[in-house]
N, C-alpha and C positions, 0 to 999 in steps of 0.2 A: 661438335661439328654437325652440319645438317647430312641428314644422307639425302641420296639420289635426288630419289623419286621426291622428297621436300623440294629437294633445289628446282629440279623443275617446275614442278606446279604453281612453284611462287615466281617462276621466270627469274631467277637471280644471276646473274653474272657470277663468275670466279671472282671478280675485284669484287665486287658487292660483299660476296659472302667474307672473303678475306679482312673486310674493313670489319662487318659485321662483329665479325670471331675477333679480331681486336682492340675494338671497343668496349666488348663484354669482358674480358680480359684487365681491359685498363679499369673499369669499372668493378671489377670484383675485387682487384687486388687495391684501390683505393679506398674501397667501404673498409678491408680487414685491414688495409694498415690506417686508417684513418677514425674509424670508429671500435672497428671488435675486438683488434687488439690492445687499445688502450682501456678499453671496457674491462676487458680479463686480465691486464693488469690489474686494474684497479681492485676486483675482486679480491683477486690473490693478494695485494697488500692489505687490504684490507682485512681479509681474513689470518694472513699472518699475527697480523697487529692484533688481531682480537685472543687471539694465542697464546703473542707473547705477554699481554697484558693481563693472562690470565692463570699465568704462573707467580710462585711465591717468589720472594729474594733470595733466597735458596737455588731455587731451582733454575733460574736466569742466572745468581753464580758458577753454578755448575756446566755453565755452556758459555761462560765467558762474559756475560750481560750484567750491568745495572739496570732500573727500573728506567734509568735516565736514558740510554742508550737505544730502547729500543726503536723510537722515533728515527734517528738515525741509521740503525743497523736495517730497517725497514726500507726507508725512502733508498740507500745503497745496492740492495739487494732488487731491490727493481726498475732502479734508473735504466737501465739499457734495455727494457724489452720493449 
């Protein structure tokens, strides 16, 4: 929010600043859900996947996985964010 002595010096209105503050608003929460959260999704599955893909047959048995699953158990695991 701007203080004061800003608001004045730039002459702004109350409405001005109001629309201002939510514009920046609409605009900030559009970039993160529209690019940075998918972004770091991305990551994160990605890096999962490099994980699980880097464990033996063994060791993917022992947390429930085949080699074949993990494609799957990936893309589930981060479908909702």
């Amino acid at each position: 929010m701007l203080l004061a002595h800003e608001k004045r010096q730039l002459q702004l209105s109350d409405q001005t600043v109001e629309t201002l503050v939510a514009a920046y608003t609409w605009l900030r929460d559009a970039v993160w859900d529209g690019l940075v959260k998918p972004l770091h999704a991305g990551f994160l599955r990605q890096r999962l996947l490099r994980e699980l893909e880097g464990l033996d047959d063994r060791m993917l048995a022992d947390i429930g996985l085949s080699r074949a699953d993990i494609n799957t158990f990936v893309g589930r695991s981060y479908r909702d964010l």
